[in-house]
N, C-alpha and C positions, 0 to 999 in steps of 0.2 A: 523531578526527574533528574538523572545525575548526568553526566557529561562526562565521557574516557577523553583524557589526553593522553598521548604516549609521546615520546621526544622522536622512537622509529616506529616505522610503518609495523603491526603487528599484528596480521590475520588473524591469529589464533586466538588474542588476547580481545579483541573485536566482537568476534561469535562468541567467548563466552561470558564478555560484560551485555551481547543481547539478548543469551538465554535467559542469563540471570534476573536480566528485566523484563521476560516476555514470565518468565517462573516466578515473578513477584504480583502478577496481574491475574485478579481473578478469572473465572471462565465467561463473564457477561461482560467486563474490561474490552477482552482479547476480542471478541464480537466484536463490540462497539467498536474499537479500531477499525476492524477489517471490511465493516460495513460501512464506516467514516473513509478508507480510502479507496473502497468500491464506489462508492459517489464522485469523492472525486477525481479519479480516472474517466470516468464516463462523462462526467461536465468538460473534462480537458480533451477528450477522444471529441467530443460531439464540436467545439470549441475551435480545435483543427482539424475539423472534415472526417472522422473517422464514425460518423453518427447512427443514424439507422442505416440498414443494408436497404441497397438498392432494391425500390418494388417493379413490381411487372405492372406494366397497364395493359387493358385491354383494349384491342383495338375493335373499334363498332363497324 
């Protein structure tokens, strides 16, 4: 995987050293990433409190 430096900040130059790498990954790649940081946001949500939603109990 390559790495952009720039000496200034350069948005434009950012987005499209990430298309280019997101356009260099197959379509089973680009999955496997998106599923690889779907996990872990959800380990990191659950992690600090943001876990299952609140259930109802019922009262007897």
């Amino acid at each position: 995987m390559a790495v952009l430096k720039l000496s200034k900040h350069d948005e434009n130059r950012e987005i499209e050293f990430e298309l280019k790498y997101l356009l260099s990954l197959t379509t089973r790649q680009r999955f496997q990433m998106m599923f690889k940081k779907t996990q872990e946001m959800r380990r990191l949500a659950g992690k600090y409190g943001y876990g299952k939603t609140t259930q109802i109990i019922k009262r007897t």
